[in-house]
VOBA-1610 file (N, C-alpha, C; in pm, whole numbers, padded with zeros to 5 digits, always signed):
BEGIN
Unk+00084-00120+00000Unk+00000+00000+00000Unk+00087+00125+00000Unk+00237+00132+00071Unk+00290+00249+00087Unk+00383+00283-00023Unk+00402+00133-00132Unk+00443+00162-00251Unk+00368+00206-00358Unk+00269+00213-00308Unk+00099+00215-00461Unk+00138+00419-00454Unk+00097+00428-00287Unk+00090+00581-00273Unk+00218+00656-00279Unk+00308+00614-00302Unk+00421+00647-00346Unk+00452+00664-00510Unk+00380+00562-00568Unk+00371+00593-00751Unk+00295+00714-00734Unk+00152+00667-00685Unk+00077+00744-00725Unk+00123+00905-00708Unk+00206+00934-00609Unk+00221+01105-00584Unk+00399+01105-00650Unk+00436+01043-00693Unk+00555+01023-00800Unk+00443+01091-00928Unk+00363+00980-00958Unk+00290+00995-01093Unk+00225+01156-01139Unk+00200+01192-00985Unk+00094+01362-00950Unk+00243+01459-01047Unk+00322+01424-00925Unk+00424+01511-00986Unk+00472+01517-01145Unk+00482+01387-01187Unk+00560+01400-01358Unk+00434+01448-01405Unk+00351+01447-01393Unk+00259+01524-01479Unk+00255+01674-01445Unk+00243+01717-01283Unk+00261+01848-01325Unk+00381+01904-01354Unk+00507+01819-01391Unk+00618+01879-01418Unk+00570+01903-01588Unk+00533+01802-01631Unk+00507+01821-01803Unk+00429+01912-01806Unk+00304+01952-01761Unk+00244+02085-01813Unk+00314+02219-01785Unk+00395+02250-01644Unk+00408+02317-01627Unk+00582+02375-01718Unk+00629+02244-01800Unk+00713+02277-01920Unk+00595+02362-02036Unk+00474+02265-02048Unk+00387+02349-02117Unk+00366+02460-02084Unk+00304+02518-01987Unk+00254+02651-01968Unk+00385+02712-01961Unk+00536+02680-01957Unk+00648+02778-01911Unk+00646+02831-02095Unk+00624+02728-02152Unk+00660+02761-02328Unk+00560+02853-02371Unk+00432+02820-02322Unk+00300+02948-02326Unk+00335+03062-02274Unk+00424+03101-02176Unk+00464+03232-02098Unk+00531+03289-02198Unk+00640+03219-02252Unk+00703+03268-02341Unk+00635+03375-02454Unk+00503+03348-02486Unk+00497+03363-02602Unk+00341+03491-02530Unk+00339+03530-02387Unk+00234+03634-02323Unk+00294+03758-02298Unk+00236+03864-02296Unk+00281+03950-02221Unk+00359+03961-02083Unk+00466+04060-02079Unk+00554+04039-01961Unk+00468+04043-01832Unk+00400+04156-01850Unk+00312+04228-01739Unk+00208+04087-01707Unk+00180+03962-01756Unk+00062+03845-01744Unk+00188+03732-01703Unk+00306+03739-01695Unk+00357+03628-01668Unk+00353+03588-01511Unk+00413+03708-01427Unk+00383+03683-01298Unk+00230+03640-01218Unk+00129+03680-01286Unk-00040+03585-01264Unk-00014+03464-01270Unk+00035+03428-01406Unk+00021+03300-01447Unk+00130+03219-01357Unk+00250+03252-01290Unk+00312+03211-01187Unk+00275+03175-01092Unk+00162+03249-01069Unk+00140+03258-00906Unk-00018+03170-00893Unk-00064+03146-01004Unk-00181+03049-01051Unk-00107+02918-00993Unk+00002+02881-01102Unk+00049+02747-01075Unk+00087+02714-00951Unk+00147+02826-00877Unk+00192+02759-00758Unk+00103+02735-00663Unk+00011+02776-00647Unk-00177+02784-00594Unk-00153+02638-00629Unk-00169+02585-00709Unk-00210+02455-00761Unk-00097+02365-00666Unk+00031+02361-00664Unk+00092+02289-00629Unk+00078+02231-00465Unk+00053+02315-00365Unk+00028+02277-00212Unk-00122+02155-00190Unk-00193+02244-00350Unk-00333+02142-00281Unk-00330+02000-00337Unk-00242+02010-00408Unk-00179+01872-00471Unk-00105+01772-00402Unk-00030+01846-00312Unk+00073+01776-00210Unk+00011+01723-00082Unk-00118+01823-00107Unk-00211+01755+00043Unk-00320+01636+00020Unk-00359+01639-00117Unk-00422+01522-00129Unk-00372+01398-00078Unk-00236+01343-00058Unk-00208+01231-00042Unk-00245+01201+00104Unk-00192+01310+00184Unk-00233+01309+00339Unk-00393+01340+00361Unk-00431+01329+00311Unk-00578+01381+00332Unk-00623+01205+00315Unk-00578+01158+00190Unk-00619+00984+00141Unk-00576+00915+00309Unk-00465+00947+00319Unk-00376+00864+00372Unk-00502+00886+00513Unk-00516+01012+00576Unk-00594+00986+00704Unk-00734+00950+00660Unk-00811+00951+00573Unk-00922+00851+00566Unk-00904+00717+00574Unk-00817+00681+00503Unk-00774+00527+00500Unk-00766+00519+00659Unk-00699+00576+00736Unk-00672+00551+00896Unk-00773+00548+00968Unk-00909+00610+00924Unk-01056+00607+00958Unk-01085+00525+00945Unk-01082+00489+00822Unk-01117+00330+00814Unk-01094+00206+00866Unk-00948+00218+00937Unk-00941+00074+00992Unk-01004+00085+01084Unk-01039-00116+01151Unk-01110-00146+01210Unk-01022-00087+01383Unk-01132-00089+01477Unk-01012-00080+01599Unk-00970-00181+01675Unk-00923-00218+01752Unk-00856-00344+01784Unk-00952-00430+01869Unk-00979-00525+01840Unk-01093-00590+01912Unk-01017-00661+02069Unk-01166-00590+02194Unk-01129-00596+02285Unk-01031-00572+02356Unk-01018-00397+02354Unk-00892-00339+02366Unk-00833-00342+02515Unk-00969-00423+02591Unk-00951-00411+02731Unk-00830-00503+02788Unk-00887-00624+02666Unk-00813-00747+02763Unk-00689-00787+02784Unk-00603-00848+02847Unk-00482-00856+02848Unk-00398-00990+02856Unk-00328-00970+02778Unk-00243-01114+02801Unk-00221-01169+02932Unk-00260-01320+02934Unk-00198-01378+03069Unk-00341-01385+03177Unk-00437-01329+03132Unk-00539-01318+03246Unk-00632-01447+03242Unk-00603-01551+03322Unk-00706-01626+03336Unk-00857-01616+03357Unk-00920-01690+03277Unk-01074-01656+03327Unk-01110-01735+03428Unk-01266-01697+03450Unk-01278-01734+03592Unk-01323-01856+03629Unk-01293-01974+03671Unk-01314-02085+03639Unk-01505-02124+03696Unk-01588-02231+03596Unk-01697-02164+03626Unk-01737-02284+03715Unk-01748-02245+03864Unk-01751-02278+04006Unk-01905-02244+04018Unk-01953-02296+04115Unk-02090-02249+04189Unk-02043-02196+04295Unk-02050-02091+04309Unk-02021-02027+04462Unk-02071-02045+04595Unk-02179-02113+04542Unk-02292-02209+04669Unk-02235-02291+04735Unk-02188-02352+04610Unk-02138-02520+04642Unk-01962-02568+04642Unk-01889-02469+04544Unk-01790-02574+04535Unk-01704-02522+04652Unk-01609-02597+04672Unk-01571-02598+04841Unk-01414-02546+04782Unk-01329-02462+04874Unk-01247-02386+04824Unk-01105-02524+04901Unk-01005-02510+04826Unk-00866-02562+04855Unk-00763-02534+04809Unk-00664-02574+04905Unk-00489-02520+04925Unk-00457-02525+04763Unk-00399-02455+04726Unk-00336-02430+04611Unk-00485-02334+04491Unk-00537-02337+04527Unk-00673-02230+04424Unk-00631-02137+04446Unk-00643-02015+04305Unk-00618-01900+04297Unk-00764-01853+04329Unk-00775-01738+04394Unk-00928-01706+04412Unk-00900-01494+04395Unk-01024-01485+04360Unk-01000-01345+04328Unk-01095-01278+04472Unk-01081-01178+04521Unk-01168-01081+04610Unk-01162-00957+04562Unk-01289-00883+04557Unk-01302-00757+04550Unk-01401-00699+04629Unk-01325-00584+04650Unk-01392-00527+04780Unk-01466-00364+04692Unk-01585-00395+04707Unk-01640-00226+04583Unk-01542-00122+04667Unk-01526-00057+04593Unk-01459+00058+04547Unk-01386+00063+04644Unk-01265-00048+04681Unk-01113-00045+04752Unk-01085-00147+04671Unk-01011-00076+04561Unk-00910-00174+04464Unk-00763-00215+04507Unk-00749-00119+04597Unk-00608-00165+04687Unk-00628-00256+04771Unk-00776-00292+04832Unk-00806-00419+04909Unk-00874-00529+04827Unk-00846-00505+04690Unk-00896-00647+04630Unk-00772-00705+04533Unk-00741-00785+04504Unk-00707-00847+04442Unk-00699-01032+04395Unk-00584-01112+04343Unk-00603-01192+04328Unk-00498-01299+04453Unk-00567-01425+04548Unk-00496-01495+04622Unk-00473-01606+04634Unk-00331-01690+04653Unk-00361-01824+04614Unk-00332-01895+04766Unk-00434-01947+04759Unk-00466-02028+04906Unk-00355-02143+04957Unk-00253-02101+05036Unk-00149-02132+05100Unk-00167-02309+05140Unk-00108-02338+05147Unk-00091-02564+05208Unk-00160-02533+05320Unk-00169-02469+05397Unk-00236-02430+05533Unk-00363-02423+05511Unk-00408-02362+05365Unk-00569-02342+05415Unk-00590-02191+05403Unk-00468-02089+05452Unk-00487-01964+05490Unk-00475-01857+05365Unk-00517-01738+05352Unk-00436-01645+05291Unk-00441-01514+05389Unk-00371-01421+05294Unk-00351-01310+05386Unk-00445-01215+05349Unk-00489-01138+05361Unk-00624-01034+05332Unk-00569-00918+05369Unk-00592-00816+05292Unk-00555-00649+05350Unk-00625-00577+05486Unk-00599-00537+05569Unk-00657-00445+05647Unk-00743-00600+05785Unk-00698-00708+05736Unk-00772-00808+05817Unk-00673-00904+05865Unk-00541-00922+05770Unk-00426-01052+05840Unk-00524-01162+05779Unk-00449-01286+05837Unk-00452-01427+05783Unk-00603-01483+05839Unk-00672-01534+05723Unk-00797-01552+05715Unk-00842-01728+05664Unk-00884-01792+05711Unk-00898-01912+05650Unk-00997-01925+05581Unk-00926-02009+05419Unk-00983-02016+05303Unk-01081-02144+05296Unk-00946-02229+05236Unk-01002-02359+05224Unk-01104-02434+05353Unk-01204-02454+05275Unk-01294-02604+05352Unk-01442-02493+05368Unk-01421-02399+05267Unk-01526-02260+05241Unk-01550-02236+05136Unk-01701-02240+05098Unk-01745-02156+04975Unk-01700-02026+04922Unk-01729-02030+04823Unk-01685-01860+04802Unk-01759-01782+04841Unk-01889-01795+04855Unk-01989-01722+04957Unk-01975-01689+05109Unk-01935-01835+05156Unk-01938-01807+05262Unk-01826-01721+05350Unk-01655-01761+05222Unk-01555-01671+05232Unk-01578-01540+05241Unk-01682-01469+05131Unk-01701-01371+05147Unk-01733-01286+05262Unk-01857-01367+05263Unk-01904-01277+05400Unk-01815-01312+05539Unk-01711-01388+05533Unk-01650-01365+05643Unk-01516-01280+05682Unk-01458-01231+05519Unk-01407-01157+05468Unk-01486-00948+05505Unk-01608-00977+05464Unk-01682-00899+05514Unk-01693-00803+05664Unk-01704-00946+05737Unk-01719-00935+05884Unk-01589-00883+05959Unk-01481-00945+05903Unk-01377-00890+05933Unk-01343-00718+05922Unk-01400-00673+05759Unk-01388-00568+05731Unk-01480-00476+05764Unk-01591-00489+05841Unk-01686-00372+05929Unk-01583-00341+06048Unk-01499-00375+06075Unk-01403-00309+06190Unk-01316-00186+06151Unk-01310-00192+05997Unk-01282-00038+05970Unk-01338+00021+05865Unk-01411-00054+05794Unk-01535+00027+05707Unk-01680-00010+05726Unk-01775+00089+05681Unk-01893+00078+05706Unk-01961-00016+05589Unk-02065-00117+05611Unk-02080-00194+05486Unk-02023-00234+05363Unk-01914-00300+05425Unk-01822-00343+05297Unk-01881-00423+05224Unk-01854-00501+05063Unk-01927-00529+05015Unk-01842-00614+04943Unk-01830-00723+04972Unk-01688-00847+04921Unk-01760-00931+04817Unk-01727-00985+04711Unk-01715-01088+04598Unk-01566-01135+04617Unk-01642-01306+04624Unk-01513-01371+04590Unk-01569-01494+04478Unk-01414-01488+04410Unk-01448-01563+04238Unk-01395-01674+04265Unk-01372-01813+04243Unk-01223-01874+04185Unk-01203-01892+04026Unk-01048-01851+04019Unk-00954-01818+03886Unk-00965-01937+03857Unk-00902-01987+03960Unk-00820-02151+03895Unk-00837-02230+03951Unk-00944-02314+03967Unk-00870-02461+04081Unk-00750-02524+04083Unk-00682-02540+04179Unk-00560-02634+04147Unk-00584-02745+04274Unk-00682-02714+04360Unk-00686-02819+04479Unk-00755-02912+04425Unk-00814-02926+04297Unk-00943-03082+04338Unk-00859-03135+04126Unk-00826-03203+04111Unk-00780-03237+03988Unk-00776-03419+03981Unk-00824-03443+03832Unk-00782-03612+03849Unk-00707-03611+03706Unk-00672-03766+03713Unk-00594-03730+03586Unk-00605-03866+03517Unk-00579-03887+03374Unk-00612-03975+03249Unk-00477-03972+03218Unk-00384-04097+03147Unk-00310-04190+03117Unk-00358-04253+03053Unk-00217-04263+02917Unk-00225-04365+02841Unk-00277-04356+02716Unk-00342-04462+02674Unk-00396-04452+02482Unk-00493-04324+02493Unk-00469-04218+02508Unk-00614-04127+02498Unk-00528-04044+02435Unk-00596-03906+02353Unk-00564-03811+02263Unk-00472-03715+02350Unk-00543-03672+02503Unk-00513-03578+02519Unk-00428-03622+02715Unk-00337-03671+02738Unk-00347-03744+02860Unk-00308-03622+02944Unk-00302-03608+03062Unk-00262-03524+03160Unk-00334-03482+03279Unk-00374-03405+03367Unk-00419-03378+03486Unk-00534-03264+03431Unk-00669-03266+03505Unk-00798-03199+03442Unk-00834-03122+03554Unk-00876-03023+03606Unk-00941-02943+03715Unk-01094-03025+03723Unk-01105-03066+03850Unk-01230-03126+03883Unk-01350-03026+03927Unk-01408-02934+03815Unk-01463-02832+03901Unk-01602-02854+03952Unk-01704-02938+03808Unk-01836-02957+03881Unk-01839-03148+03863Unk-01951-03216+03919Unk-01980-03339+03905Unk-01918-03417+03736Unk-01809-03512+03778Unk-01799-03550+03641Unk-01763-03710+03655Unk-01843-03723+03583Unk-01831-03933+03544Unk-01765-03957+03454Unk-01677-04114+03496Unk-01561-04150+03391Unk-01570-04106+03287Unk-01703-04136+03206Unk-01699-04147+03045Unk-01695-03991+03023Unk-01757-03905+03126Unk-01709-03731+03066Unk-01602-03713+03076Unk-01557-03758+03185Unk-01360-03756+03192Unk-01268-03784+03018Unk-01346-03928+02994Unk-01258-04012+02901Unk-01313-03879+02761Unk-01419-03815+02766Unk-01463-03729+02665Unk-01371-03590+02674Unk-01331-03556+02798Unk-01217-03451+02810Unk-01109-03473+02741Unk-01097-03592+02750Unk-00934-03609+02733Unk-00866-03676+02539Unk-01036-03634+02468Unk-01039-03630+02347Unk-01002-03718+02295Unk-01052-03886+02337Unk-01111-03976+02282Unk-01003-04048+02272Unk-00974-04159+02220Unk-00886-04268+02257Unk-00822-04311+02139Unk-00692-04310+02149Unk-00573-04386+02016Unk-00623-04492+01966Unk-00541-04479+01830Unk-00596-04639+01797Unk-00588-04760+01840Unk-00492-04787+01931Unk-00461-04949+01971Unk-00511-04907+02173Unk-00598-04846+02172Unk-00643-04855+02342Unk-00733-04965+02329Unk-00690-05035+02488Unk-00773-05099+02494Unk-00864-05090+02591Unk-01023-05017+02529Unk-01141-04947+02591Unk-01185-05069+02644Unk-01192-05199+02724Unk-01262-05259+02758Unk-01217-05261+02901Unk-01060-05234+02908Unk-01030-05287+03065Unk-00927-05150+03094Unk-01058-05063+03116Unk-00971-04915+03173Unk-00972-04907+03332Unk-00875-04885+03407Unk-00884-04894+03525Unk-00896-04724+03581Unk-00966-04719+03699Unk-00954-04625+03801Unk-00887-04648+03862Unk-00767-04618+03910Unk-00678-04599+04044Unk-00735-04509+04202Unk-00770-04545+04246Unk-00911-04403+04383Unk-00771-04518+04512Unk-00738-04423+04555Unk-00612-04477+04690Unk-00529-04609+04673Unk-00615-04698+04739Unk-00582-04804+04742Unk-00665-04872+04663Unk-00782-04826+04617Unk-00860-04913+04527Unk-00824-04943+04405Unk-00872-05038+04311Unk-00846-05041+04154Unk-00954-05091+04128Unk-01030-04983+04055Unk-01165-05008+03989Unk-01189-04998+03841Unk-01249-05114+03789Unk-01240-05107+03645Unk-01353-05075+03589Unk-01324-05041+03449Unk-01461-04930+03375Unk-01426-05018+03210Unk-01549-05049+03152Unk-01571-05145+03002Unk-01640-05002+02931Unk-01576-04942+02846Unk-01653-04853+02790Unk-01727-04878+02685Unk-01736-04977+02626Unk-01797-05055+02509Unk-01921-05088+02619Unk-01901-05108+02722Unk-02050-05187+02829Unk-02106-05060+02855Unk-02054-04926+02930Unk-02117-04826+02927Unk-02180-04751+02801Unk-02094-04791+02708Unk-02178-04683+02612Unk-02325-04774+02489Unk-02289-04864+02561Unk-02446-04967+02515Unk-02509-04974+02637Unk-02505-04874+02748Unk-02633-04872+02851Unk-02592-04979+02950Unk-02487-05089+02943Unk-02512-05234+02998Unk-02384-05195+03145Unk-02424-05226+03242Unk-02369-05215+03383Unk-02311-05062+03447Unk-02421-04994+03381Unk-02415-04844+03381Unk-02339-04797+03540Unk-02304-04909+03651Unk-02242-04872+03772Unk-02130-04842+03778Unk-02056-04888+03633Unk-01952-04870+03631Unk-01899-04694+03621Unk-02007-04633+03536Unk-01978-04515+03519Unk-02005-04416+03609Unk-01924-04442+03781Unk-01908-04365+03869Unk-01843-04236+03857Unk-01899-04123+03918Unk-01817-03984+03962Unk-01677-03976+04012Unk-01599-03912+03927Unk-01491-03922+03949Unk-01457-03811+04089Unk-01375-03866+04146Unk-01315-03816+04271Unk-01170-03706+04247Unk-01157-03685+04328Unk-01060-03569+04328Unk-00942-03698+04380Unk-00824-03669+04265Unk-00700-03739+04257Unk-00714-03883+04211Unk-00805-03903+04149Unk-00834-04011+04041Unk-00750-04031+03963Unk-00687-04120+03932Unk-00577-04161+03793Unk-00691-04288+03728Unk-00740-04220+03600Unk-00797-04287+03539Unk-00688-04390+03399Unk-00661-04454+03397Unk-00565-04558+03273Unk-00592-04658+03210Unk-00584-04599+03064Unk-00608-04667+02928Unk-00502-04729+02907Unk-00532-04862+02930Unk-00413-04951+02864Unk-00388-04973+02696
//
């Protein structure tokens, strides 16, 4: 594009260089007293010529689109989607708090091996084995000792306390955030379906000390549907 507009005001110019050889050969042949008009004509002409290009050039800049979602920023996890009712908070979760309008008392915290984090204007507060609701408002309670109706939201970013994990012939193997109710076969559907040489009949659960086996050819024809139990937090599910 910056070579096109570059001919093009190359191109502006050789042309008015050629007429204005023309009109210099027409002077020649006018009265002395009409030559300086006709000078001062052409050069009139030349500035509004030189501005057309910048004039193109900032419409074109109108025109582009503007940058979509100029807000967001690299690196920002979203918010992992938790029930705040229900899911129960643990050691290693990133959790967000915001306190309305004290942005210096909100930010983002990751819940210590202890259970604890630290909170502004309140000291060490226990997290884990708490809703995010109920965190809140105790977050809250803390903070009526130096403001009047504080008003706390708490999110979680990330689970990292409740995770199980898939091994072996599957597409996608590795460790999954356990956030709401999930049964083997949604597990085995996370983990984007199974290589060619798995063998789907004798997949084991690993749960502590247990070893529990899952026939996915039996579950997915309806037949001993018990097998397809809720997976637990620290499950090693394996496709042989």
């Amino acid at each position: 594009m910056q070579a096109f507009r570059q001919y093009q005001f190359c191109t502006r110019h050789w042309v008015f260089c050629c007429k204005l050889v023309v009109q210099m050969r027409l002077l020649m042949r006018v009265p002395v007293w009409l030559a300086p008009v006709l000078l001062g004509v052409l050069a009139a002409q030349q500035p509004a010529q030189d501005q057309q290009p910048a004039a193109t050039q900032a419409a074109e800049d109108n025109t582009k689109p503007a940058a979509e979602n100029p807000g967001e920023e690299k690196g920002v996890t979203p918010v992992a989607p938790v029930d705040p009712k229900a899911y129960i908070i643990g050691a290693e979760d990133i959790i967000s708090i915001r306190v309305w309008r004290e942005p210096e008392n909100s930010g983002l915290f990751t819940v210590r091996p202890d259970g604890k984090i630290s909170v502004p204007l309140i000291g060490e507060i226990a997290a884990a084995g708490l809703t995010p609701e109920k965190l809140s408002e105790s977050i809250a309670q803390g903070l009526q000792k130096v403001m009047v109706h504080p008003e706390v939201t708490v999110g979680v970013e990330r689970v990292n306390s409740k995770k199980y994990y898939i091994q072996g012939e599957v597409n996608k193997p590795g460790s999954y955030p356990l956030v709401i109710d999930t049964t083997v076969l949604e597990a085995l559907v996370n983990a984007g379906g199974f290589r060619e040489f798995a063998n789907t009949k004798k997949i084991i659960i690993l749960r502590g000390t247990e070893r529990l086996k899952f026939n996915y050819h039996e579950v997915t024809k309806g037949k001993k549907m018990e097998q397809n139990i809720l997976v637990k937090p620290g499950d090693q599910i394996i496709v042989p």
